[in-house]
Backbone as CSV, one residue per row, in Angstrom:
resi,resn,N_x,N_y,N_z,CA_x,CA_y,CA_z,C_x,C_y,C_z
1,UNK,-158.747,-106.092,171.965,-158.358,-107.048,170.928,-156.947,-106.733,170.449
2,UNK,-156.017,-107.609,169.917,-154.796,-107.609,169.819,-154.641,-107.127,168.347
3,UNK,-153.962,-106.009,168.398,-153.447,-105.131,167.089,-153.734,-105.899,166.121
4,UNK,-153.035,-107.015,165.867,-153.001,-107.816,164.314,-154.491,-108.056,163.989
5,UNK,-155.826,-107.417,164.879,-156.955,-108.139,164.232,-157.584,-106.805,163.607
6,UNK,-156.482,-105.517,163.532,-157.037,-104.362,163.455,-156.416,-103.551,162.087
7,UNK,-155.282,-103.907,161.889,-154.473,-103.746,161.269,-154.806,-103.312,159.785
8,UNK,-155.150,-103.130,159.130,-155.572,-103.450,157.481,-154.376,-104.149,156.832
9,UNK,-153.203,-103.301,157.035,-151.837,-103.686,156.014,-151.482,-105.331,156.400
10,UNK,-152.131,-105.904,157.328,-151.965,-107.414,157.735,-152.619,-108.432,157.348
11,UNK,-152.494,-109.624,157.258,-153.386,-110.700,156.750,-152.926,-111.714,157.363
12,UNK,-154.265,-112.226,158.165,-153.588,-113.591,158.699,-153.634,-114.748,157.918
13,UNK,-153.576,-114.341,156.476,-153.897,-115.880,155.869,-152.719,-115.832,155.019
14,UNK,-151.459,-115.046,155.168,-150.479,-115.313,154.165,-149.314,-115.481,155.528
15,UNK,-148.630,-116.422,155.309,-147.076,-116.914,155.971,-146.271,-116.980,154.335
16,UNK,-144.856,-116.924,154.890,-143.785,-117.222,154.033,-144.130,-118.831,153.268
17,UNK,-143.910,-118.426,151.894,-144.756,-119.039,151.104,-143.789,-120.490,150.994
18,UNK,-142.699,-120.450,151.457,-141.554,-121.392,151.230,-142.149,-122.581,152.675
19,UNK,-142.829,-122.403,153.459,-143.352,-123.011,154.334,-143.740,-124.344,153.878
20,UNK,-145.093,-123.779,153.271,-146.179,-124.809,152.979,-145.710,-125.990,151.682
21,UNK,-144.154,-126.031,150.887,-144.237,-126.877,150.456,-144.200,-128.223,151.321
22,UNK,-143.405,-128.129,152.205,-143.228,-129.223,153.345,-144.223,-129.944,153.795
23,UNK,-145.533,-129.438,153.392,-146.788,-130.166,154.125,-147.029,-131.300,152.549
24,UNK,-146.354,-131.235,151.984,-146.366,-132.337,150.609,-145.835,-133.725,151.046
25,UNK,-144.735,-133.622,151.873,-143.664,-134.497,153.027,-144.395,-135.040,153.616
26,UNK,-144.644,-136.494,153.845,-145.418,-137.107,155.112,-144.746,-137.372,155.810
27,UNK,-143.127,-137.462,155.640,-142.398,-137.373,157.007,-142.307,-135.880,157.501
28,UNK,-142.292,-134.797,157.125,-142.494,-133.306,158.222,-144.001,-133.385,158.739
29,UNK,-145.090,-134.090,157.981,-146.504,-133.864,158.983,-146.171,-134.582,159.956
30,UNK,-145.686,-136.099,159.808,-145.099,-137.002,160.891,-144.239,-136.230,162.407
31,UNK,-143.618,-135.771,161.845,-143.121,-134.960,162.752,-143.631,-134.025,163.227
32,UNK,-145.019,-133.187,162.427,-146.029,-132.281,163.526,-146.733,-133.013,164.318
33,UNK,-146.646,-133.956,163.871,-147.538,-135.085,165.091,-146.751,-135.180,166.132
34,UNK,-145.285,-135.669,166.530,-144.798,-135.950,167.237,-144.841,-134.004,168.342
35,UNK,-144.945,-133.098,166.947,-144.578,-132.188,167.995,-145.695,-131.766,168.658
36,UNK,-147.039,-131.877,168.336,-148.257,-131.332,168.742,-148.155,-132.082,170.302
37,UNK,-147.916,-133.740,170.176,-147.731,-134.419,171.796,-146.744,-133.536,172.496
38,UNK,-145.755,-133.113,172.064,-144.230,-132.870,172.918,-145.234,-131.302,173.660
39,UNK,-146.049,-130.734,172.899,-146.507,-129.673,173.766,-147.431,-129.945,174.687
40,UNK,-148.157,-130.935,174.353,-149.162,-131.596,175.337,-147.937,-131.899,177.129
41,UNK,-147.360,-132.241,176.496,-146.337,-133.209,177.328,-145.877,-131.897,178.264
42,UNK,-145.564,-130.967,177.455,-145.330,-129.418,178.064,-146.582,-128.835,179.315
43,UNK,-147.564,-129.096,178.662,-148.648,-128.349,179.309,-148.796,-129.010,180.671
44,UNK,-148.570,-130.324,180.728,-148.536,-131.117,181.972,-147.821,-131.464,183.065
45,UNK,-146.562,-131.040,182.018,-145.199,-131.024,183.253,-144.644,-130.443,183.423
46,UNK,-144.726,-129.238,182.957,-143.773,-128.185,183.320,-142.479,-128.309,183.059
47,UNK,-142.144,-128.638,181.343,-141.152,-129.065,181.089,-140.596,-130.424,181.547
48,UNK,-141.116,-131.129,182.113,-140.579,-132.366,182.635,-141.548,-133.549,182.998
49,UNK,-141.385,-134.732,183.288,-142.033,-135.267,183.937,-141.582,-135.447,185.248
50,UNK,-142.158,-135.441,186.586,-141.942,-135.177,187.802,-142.957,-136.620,188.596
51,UNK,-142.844,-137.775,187.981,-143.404,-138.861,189.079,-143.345,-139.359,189.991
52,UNK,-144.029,-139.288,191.053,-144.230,-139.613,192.159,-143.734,-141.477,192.436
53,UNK,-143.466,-142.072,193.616,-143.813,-143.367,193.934,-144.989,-143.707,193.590
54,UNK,-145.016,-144.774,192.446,-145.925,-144.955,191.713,-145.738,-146.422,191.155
55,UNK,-146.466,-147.244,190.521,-146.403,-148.275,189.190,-146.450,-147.178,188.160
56,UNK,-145.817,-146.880,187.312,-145.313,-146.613,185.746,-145.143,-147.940,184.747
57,UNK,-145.769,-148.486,184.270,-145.841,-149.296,183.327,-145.492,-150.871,183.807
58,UNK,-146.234,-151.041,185.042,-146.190,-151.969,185.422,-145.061,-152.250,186.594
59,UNK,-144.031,-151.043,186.721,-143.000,-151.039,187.873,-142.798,-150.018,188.585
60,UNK,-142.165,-150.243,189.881,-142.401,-149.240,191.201,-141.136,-147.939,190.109
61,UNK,-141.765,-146.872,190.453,-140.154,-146.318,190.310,-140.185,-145.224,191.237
62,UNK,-139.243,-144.709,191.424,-139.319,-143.519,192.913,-139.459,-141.925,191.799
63,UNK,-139.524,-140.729,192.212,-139.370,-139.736,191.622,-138.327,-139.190,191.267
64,UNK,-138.756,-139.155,189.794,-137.717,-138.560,189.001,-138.255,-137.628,187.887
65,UNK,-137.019,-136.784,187.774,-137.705,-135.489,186.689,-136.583,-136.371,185.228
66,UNK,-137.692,-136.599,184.278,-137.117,-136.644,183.142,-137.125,-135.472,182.209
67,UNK,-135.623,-136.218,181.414,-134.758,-134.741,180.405,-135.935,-134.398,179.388
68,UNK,-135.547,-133.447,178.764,-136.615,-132.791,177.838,-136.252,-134.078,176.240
69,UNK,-134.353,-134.490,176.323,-134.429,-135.065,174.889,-135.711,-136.522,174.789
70,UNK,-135.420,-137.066,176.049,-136.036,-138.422,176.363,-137.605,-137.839,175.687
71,UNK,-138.386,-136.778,176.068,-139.607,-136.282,176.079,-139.707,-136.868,174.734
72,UNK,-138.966,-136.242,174.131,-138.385,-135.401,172.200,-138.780,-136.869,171.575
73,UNK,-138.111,-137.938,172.409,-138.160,-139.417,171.817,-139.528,-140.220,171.903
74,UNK,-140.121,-140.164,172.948,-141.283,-140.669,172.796,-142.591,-140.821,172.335
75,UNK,-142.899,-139.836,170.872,-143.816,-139.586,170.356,-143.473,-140.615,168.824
76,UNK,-142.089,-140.566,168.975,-140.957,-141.222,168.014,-141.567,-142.478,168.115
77,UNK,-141.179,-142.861,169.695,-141.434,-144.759,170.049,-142.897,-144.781,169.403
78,UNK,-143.830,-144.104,169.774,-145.339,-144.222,170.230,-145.965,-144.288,168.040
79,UNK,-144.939,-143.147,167.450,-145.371,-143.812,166.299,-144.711,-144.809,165.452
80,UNK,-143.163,-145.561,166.024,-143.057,-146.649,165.196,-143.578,-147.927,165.994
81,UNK,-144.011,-147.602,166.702,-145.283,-148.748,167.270,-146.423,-149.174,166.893
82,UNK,-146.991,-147.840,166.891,-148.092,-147.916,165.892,-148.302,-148.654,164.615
83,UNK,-146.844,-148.714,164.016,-146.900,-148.901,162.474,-146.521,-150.674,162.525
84,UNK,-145.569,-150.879,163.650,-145.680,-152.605,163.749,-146.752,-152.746,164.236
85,UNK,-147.869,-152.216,164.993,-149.016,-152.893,164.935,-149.862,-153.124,163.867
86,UNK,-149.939,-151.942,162.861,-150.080,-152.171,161.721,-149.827,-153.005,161.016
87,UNK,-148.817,-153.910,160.887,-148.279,-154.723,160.189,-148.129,-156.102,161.071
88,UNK,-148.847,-156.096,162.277,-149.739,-157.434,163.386,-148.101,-158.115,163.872
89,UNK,-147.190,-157.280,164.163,-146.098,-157.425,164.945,-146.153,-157.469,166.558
90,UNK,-146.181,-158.776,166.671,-146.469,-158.878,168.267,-145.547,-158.501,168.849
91,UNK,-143.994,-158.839,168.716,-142.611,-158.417,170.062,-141.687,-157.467,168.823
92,UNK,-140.901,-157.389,169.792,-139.846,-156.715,169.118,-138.747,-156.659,170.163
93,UNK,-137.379,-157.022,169.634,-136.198,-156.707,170.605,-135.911,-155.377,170.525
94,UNK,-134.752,-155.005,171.743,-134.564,-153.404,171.189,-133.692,-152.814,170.216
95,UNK,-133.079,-154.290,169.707,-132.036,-154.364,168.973,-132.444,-153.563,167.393
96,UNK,-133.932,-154.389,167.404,-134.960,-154.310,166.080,-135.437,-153.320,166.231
97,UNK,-135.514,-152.735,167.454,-136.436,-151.255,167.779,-135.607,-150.054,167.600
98,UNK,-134.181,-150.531,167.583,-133.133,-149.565,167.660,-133.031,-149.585,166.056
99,UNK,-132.776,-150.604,165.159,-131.840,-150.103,163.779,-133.770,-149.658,163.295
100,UNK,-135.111,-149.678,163.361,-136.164,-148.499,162.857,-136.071,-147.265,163.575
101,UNK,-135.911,-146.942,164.768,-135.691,-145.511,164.903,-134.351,-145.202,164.774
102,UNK,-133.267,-145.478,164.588,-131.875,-145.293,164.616,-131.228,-144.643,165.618
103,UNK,-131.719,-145.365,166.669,-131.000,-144.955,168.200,-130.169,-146.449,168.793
104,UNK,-129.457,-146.291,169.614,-128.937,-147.467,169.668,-129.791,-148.012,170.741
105,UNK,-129.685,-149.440,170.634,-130.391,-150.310,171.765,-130.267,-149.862,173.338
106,UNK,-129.026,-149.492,173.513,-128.958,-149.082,174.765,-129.562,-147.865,175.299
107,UNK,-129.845,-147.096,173.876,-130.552,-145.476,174.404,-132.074,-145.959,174.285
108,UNK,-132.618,-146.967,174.076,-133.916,-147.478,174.513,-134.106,-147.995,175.615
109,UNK,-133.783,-148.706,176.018,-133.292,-149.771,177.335,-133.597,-148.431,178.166
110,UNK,-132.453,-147.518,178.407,-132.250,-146.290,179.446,-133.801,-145.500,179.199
111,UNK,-133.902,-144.815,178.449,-135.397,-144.060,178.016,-136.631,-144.750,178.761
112,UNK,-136.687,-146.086,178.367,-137.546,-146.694,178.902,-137.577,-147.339,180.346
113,UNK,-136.218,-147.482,180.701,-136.274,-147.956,181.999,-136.523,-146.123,183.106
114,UNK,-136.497,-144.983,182.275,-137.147,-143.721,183.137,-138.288,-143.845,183.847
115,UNK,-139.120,-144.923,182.989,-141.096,-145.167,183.302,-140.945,-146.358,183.857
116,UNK,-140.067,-147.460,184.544,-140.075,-148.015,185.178,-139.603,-149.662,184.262
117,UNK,-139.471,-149.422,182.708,-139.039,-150.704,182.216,-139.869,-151.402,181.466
118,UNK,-140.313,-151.538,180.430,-141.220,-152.611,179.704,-140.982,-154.215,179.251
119,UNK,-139.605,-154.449,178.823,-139.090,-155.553,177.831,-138.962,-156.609,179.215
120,UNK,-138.455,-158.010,178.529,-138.719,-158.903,179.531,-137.306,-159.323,178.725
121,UNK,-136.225,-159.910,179.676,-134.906,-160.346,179.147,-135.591,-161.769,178.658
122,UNK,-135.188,-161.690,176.811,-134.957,-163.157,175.956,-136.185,-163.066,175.345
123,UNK,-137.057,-161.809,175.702,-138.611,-161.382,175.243,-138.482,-160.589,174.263
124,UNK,-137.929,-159.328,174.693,-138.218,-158.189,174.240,-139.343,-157.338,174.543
125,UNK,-140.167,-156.426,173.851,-141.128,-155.430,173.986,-142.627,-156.583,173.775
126,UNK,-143.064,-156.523,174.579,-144.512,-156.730,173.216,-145.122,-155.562,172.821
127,UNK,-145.473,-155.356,171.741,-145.562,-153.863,170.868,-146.783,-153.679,171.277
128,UNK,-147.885,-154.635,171.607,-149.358,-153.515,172.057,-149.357,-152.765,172.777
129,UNK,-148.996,-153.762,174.264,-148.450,-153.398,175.534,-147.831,-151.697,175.311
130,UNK,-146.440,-151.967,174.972,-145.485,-150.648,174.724,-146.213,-149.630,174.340
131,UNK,-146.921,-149.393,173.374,-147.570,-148.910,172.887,-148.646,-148.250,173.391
132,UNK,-149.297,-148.680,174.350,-150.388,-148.795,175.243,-150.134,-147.721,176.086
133,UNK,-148.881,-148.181,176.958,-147.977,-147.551,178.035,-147.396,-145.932,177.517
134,UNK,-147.508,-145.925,176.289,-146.365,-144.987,176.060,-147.414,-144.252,175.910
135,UNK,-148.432,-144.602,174.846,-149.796,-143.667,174.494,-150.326,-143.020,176.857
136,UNK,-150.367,-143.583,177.453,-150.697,-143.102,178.449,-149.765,-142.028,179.166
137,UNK,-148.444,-142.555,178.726,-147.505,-141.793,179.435,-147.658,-140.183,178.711
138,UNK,-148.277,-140.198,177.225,-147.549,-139.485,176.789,-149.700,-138.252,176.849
139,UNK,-150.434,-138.800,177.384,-151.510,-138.626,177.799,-152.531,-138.373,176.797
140,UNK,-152.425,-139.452,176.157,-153.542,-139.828,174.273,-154.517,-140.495,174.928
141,UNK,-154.790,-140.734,176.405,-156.204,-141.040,176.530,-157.366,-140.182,176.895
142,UNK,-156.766,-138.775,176.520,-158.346,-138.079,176.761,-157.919,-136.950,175.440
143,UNK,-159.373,-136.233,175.291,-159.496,-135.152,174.111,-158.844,-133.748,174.217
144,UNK,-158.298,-133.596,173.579,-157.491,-131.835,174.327,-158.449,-130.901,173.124
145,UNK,-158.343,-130.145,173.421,-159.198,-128.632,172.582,-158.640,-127.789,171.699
146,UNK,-158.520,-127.743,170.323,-157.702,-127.133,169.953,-158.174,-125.928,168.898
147,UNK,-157.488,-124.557,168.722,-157.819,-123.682,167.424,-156.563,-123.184,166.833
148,UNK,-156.461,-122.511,165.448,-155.902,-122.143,165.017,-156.668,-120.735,164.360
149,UNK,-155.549,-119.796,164.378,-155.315,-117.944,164.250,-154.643,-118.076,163.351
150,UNK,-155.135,-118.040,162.066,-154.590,-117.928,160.161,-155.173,-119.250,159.536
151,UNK,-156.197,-119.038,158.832,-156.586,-119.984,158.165,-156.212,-119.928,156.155
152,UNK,-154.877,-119.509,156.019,-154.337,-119.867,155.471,-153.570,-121.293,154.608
153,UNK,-152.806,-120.841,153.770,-152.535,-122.324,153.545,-151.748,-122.981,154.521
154,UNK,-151.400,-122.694,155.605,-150.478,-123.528,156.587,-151.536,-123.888,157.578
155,UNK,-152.372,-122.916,157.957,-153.734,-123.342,159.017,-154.212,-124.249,158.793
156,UNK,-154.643,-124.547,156.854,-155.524,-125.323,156.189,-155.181,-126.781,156.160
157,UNK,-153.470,-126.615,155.846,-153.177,-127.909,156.303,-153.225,-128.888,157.446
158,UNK,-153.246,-127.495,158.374,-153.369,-128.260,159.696,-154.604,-129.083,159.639
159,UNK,-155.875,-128.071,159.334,-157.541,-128.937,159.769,-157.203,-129.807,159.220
160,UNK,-156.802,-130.175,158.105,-157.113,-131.262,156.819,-156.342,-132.063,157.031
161,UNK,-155.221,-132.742,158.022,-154.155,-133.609,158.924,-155.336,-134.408,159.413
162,UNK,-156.032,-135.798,159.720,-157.166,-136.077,159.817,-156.295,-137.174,161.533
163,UNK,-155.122,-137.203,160.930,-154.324,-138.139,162.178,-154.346,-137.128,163.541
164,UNK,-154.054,-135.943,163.636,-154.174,-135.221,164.690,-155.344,-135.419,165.789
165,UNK,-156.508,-135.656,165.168,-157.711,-136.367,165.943,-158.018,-137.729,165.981
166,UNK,-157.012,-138.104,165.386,-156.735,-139.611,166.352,-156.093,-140.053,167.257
167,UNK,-155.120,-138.720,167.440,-154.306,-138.735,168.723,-154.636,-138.006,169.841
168,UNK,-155.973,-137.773,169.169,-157.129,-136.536,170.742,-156.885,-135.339,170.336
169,UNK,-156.375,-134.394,169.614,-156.069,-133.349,169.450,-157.227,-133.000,168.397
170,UNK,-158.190,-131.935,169.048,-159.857,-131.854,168.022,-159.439,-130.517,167.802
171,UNK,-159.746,-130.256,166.776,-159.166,-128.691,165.817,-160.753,-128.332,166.218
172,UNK,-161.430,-127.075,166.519,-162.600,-126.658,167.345,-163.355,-125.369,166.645
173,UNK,-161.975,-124.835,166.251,-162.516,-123.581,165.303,-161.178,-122.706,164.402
174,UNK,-161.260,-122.329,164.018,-160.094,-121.547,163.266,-160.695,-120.160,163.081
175,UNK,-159.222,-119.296,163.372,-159.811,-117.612,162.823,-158.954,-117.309,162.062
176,UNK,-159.648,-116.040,161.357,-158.426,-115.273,160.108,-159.542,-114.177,160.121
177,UNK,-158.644,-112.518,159.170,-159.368,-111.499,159.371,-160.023,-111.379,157.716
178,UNK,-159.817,-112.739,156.787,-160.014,-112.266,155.462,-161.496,-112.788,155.305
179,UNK,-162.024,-111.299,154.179,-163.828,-112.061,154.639,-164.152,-112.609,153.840
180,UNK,-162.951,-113.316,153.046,-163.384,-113.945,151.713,-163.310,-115.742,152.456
181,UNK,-162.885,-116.024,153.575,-162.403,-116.621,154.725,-163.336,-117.305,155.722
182,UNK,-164.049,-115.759,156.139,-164.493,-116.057,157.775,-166.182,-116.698,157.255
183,UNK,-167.191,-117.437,157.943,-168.253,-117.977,157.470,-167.840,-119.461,156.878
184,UNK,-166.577,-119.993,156.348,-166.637,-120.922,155.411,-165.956,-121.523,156.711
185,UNK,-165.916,-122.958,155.991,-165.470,-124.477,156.621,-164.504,-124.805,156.192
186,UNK,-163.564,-125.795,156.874,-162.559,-126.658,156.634,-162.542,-128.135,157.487
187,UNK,-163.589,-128.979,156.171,-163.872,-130.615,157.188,-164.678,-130.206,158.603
188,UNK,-165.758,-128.874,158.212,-166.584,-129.566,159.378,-165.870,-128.089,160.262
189,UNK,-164.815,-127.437,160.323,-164.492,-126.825,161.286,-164.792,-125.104,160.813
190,UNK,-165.272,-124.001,161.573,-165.963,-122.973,161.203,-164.529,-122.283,160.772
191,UNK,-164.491,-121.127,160.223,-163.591,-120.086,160.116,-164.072,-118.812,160.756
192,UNK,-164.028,-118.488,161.824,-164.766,-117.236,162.637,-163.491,-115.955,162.154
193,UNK,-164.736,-114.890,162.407,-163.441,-113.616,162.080,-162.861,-113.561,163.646
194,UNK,-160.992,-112.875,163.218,-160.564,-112.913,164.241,-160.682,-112.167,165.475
195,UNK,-161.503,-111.013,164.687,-162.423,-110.148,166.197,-163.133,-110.753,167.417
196,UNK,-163.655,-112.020,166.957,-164.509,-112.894,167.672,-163.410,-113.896,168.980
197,UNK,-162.420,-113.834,168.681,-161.377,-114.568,169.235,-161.582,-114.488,170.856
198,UNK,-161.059,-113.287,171.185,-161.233,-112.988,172.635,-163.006,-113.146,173.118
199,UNK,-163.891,-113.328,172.427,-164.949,-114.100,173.224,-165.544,-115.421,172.702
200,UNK,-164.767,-116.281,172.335,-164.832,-117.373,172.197,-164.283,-117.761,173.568
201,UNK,-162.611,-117.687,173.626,-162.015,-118.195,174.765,-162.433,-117.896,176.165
202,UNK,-163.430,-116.679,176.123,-164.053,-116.934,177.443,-165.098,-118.252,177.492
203,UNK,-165.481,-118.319,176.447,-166.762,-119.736,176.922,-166.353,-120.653,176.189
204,UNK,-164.923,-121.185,176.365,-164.740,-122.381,175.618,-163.230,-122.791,176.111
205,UNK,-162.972,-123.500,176.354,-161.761,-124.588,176.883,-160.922,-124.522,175.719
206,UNK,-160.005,-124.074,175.804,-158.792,-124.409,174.793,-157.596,-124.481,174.937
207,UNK,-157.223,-125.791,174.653,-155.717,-126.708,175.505,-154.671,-125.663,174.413
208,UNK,-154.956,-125.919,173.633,-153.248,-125.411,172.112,-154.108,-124.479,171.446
209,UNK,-153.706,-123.721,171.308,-154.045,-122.393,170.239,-152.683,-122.583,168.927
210,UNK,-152.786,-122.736,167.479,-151.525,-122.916,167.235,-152.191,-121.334,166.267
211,UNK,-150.390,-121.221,166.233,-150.462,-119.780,165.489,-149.940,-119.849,164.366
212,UNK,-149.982,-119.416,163.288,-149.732,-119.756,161.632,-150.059,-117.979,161.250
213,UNK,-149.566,-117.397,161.679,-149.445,-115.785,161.067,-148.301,-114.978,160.660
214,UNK,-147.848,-114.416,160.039,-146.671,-113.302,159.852,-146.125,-113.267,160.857
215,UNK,-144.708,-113.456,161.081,-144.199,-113.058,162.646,-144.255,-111.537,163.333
216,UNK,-144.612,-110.923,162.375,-144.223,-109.530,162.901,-146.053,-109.257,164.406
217,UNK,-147.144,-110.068,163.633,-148.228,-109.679,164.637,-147.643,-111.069,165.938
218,UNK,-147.169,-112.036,165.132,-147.576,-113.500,166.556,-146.824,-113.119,167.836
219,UNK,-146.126,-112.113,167.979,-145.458,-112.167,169.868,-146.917,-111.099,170.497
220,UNK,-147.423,-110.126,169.628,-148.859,-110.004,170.329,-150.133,-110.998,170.227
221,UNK,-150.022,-111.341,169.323,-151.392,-112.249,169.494,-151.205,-113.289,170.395
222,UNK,-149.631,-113.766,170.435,-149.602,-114.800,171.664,-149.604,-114.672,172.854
223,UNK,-149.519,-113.245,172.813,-149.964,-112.566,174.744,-151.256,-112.483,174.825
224,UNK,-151.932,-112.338,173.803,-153.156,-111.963,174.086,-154.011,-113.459,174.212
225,UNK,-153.222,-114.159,173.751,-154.145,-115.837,173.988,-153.861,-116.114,175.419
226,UNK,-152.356,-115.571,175.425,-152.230,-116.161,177.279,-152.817,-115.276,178.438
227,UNK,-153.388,-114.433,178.093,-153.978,-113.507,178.614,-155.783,-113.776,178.813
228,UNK,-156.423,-114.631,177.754,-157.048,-115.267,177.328,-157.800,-116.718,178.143
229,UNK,-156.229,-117.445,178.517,-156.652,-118.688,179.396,-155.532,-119.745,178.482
230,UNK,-155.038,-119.558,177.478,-154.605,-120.435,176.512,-153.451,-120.999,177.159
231,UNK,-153.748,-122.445,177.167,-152.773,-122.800,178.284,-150.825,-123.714,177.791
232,UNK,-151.377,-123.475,176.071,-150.125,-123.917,175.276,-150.070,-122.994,173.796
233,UNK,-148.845,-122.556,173.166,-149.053,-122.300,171.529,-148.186,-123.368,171.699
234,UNK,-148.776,-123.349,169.822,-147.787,-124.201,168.578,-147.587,-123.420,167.318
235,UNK,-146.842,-122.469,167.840,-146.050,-121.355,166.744,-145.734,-121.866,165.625
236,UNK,-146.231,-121.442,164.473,-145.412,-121.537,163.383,-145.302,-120.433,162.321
237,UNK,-145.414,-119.110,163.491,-144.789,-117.896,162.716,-143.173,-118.235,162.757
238,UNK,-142.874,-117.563,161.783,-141.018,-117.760,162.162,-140.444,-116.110,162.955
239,UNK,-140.625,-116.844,164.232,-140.132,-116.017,165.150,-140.400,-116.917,166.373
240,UNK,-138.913,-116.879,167.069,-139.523,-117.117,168.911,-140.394,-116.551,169.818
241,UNK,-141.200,-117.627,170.600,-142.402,-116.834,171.396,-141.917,-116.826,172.671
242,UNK,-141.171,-115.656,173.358,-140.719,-116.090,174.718,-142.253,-115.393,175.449
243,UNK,-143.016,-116.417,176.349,-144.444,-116.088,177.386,-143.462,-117.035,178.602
244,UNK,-144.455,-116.263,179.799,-144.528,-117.129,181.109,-144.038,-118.406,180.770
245,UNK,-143.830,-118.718,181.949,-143.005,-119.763,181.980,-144.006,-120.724,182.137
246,UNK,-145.471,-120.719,182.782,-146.067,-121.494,182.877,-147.339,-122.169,181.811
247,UNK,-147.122,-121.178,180.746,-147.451,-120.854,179.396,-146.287,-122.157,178.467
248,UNK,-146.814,-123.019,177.743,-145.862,-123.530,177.054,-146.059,-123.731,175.741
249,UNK,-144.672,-123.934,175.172,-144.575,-123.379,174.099,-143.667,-123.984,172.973
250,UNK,-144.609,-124.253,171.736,-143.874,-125.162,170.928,-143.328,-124.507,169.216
251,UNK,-142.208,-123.981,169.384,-141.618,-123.143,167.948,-141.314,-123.826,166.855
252,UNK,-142.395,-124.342,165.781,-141.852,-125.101,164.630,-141.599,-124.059,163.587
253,UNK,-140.412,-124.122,163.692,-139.635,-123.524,161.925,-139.244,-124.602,160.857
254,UNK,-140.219,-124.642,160.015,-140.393,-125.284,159.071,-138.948,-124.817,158.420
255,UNK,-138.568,-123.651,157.960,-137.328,-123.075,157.313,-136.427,-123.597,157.812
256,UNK,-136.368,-123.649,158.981,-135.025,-124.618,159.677,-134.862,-125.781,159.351
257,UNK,-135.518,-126.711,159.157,-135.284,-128.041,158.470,-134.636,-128.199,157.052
258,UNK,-135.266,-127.097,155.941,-134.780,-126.774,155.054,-133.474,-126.667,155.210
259,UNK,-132.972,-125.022,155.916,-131.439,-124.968,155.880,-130.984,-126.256,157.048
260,UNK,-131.154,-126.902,157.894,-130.971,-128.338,157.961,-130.061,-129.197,156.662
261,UNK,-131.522,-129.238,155.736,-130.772,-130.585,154.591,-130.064,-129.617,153.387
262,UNK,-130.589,-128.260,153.747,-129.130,-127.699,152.927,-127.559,-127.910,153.304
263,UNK,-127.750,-127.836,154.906,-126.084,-127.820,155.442,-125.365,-128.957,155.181
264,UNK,-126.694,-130.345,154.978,-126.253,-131.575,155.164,-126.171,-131.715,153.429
265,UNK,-126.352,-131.468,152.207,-126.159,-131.684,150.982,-125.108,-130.620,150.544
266,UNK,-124.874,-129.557,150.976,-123.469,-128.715,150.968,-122.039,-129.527,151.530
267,UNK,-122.690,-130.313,152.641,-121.246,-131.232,153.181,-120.837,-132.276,152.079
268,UNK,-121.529,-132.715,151.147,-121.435,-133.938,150.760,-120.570,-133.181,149.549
């Protein structure tokens, strides 16, 4: 079992406390959504997409490896789609698609003509369709497996995100070593102690392990998941997880966004 579950002086239920205001933001959960897909997207392509001669969204296209930014964008498309369907928006030009995400028309056009092209010239998009296409591309039609290691207040937020399992991503179990912790629930999901970890993952499928612990234990505990079978993290210790290459891997630093809109309100 991996040091941090042995430790006493450790706790997996406290992260840097400056974290968890951000989960108040429904645009930063918005954006864990987009990033939870971008690792999915990881686990499948090996950094890329690599398609064969194929129909892609209705057109031939030959093989091509798409860039990682294009990846970055399509969880983007897939949720302001969502939200004109919401609001029973049948088309959309890319003109209209460009000033809601604030990319220009032409960096849609290109993005989308990677998967072979959706819009119809003097049409535009039809938004189910798009939507449809992109949810497949981006592989929201089946259930992936998921746990989290710190059931803390950043873990907690995660279970309690109720959109994550509407995009297939099923939170399965959560661990932490506090026993004021382990036995209790969050919506249905157990809190196991983290001793139990390494024999869970033998009899149980698990696509994303996300990690929410002190950085000083997460570069061992994340060997020990890939060691495990764990075939993606979604780090949000603040520290980089460099694993195998075939291991993928998604580093959200919440703090970085912060000094982000600090750099950008210091300019002004």
């Amino acid at each position: 079992m991996c040091k941090a579950a042995h430790e006493k002086q450790s706790t997996l239920s406290v992260i840097d406390k400056d974290f968890t205001i951000l989960y108040n933001n429904k645009k930063e959960v918005c954006k864990l959504s987009e990033q939870i897909v971008i690792v999915y997207i990881l686990v499948i392509g090996n950094n890329r997409f690599a398609m064969k001669n194929g129909k892609v969204g209705g057109a031939i296209v030959a093989a091509k490896e798409i860039s990682m930014a294009v990846i970055k964008r399509l969880p983007k498309y897939y949720r302001n789609l969502g939200e004109l369907l919401e609001k029973q928006v049948e088309r959309i030009s890319s003109k209209e698609l460009s000033e809601r995400m604030q990319v220009t028309a032409s960096q849609i056009r290109q993005d989308l003509n990677n998967f072979g092209g959706f819009g119809q010239q003097g049409y535009g998009y039809n938004v189910e369709y798009l939507y449809t296409e992109i949810g497949k591309i981006l592989g929201l039609t089946r259930k992936y497996h998921m746990i989290v290691i710190g059931a803390g207040n950043l873990g907690q937020a995660i279970a309690n995100y109720t959109d994550f399992e509407k995009l297939g991503f099923v939170l399965e179990c959560m661990f932490d070593q506090k026993e004021s912790l382990i036995g209790t629930e969050i919506r249905g999901v157990k809190i196991a102690d983290v001793s139990e970890l390494e024999e869970y993952m033998k009899h149980h499928a698990v696509d994303i392990a996300a990690i929410t612990i002190p950085k000083d234990h997460a570069p061992e505990l994340a060997a020990s998941l890939v060691k495990w079978g764990a075939r993606a993290i979604w780090n949000f210790a603040p520290t980089d997880l460099h694993l195998p290459e075939e291991v993928k891997v998604e580093n959200v630093h919440l703090a970085d966004s912060l000094m982000r809109l600090s750099y950008s309100i210091k300019k002004e």
